[in-house]
LUMTORLO-737124 format. One record per residue (C-alpha): residue in three letters; x, y, z. Coordinates in nm, 2 decimals, padded with zeros to 4 digits. Example, Ala and Ser with C-alpha at 12.3 -4.5 7.8 and 13.67 -1.06 7.14 Angstrom:
<lodos>
<lodo><aa>ALA</aa><px>01.23</px><py>-00.45</py><pz>00.78</pz></lodo>
<lodo><aa>SER</aa><px>01.37</px><py>-00.11</py><pz>00.71</pz></lodo>
</lodos>
This chain:
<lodos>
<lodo><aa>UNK</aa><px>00.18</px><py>-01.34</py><pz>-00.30</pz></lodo>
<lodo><aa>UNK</aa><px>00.14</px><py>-01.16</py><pz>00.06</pz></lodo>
<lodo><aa>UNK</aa><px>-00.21</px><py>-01.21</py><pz>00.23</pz></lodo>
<lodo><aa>UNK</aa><px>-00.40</px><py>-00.90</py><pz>00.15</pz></lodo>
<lodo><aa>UNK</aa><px>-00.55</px><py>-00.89</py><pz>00.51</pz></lodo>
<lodo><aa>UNK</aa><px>-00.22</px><py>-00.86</py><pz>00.67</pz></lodo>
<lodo><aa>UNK</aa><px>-00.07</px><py>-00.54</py><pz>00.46</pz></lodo>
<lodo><aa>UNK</aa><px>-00.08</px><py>-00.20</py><pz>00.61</pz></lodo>
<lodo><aa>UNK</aa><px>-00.22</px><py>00.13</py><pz>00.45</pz></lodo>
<lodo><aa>UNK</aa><px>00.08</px><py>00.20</py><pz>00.31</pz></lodo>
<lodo><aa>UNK</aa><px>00.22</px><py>-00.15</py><pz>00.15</pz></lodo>
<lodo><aa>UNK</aa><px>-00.17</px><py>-00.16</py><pz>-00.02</pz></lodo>
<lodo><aa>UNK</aa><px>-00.13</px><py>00.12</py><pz>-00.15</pz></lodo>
<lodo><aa>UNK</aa><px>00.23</px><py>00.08</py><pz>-00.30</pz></lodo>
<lodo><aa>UNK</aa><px>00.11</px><py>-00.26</py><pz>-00.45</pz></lodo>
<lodo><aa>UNK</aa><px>-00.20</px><py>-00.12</py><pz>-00.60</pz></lodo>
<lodo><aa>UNK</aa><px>-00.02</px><py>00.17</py><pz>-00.79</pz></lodo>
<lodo><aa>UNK</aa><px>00.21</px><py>-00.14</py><pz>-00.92</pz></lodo>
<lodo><aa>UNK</aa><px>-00.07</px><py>-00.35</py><pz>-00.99</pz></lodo>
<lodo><aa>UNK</aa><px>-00.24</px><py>-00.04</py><pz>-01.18</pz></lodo>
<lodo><aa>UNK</aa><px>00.10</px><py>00.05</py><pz>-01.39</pz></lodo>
<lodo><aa>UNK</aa><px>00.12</px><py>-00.36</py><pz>-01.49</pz></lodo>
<lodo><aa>UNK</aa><px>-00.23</px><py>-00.31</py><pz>-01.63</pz></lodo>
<lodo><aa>UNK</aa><px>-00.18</px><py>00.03</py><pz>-01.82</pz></lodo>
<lodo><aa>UNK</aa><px>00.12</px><py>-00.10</py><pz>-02.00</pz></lodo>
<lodo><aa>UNK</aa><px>-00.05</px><py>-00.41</py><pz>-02.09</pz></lodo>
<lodo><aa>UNK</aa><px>-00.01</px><py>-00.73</py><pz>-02.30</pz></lodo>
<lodo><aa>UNK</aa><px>-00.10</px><py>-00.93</py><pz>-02.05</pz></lodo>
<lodo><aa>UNK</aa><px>-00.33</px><py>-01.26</py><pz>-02.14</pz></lodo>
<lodo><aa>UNK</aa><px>-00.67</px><py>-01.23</py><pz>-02.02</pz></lodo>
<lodo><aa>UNK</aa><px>-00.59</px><py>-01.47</py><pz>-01.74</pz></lodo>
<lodo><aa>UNK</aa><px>-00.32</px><py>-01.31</py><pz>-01.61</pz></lodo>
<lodo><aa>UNK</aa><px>-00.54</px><py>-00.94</py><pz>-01.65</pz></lodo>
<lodo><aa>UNK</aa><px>-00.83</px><py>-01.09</py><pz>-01.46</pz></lodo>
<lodo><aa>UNK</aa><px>-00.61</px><py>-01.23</py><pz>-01.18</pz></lodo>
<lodo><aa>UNK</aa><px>-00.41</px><py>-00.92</py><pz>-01.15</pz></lodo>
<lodo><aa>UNK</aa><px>-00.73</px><py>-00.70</py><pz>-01.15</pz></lodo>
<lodo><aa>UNK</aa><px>-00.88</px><py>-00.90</py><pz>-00.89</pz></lodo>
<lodo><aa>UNK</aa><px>-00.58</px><py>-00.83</py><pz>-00.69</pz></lodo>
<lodo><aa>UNK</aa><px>-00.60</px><py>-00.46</py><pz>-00.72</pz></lodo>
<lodo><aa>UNK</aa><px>-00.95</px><py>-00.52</py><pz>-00.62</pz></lodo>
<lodo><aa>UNK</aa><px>-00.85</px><py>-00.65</py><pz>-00.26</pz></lodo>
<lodo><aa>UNK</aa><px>-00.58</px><py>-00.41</py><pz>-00.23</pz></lodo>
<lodo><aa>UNK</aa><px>-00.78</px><py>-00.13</py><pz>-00.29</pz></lodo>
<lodo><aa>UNK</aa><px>-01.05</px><py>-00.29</py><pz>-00.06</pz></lodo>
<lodo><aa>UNK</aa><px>-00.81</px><py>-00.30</py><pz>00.17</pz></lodo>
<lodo><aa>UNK</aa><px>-00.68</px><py>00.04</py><pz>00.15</pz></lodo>
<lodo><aa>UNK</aa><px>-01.05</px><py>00.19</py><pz>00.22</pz></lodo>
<lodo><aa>UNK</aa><px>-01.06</px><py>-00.03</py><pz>00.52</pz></lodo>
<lodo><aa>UNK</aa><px>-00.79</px><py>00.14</py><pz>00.63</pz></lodo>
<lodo><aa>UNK</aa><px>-00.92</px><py>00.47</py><pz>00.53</pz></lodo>
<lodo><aa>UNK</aa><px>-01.26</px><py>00.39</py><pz>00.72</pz></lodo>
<lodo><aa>UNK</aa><px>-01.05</px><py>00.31</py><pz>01.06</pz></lodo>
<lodo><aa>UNK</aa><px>-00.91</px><py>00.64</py><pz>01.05</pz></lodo>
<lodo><aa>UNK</aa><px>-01.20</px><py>00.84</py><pz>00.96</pz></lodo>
<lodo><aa>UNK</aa><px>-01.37</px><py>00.66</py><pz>01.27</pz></lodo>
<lodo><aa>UNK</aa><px>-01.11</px><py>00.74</py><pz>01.44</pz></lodo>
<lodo><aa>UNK</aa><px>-01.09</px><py>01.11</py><pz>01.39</pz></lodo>
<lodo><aa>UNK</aa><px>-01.52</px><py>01.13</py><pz>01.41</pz></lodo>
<lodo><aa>UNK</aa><px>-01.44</px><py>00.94</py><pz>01.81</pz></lodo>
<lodo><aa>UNK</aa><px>-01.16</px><py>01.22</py><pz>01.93</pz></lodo>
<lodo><aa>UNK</aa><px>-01.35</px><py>01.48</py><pz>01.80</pz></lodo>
<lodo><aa>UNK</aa><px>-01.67</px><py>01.39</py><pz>01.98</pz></lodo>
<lodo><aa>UNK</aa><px>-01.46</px><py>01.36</py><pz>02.24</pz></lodo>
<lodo><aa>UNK</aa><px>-01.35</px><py>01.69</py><pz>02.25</pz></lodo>
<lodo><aa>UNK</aa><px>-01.69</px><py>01.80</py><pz>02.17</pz></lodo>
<lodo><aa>UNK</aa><px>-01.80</px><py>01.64</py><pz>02.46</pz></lodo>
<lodo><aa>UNK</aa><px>-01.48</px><py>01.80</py><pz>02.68</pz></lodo>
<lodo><aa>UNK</aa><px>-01.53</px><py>02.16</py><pz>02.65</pz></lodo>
<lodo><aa>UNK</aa><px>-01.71</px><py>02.34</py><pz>02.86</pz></lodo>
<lodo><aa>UNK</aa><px>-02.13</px><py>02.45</py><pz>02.72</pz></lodo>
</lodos>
C-alpha cells in the first residue's frame, strides 16, 4: 500500500470512498475490517489536512484583501 502522507486531496479521497464501499459490502474477517478501517482512518485524516490547508489558505488572501482596500 501507498504512504498515506504522500497522496494528494484527491487520490485520499478516491481511496477512502473505496475503502468505505469494501466495508459496506462486507464479509470481511475482523482482521482484515480493522486493518482496512484503520486505513480509511488515515485517509480521511489525510483528506481534512488537506481541507485545513485550503481553508487557511482562503482565511490568508482574504485578509489580504481586507487589508488592500482602501478604509
Amino acid at each position: 500500500m501507498a504512504e498515506i502522507a504522500d497522496f494528494g486531496y484527491e487520490r485520499a479521497r478516491d481511496e477512502l470512498v473505496g475503502v468505505v464501499k469494501i466495508l459496506e459490502q462486507g464479509g470481511l474477517d475482523l482482521d482484515e475490517s480493522l486493518a482496512l478501517w484503520e486505513r480509511g482512518e488515515a485517509l480521511a485524516s489525510r483528506c481534512e489536512e488537506h481541507l485545513a490547508g485550503a481553508r487557511r489558505r482562503v482565511e490568508d488572501a482574504l485578509h489580504r484583501t481586507d487589508l488592500e482596500e482602501p478604509q
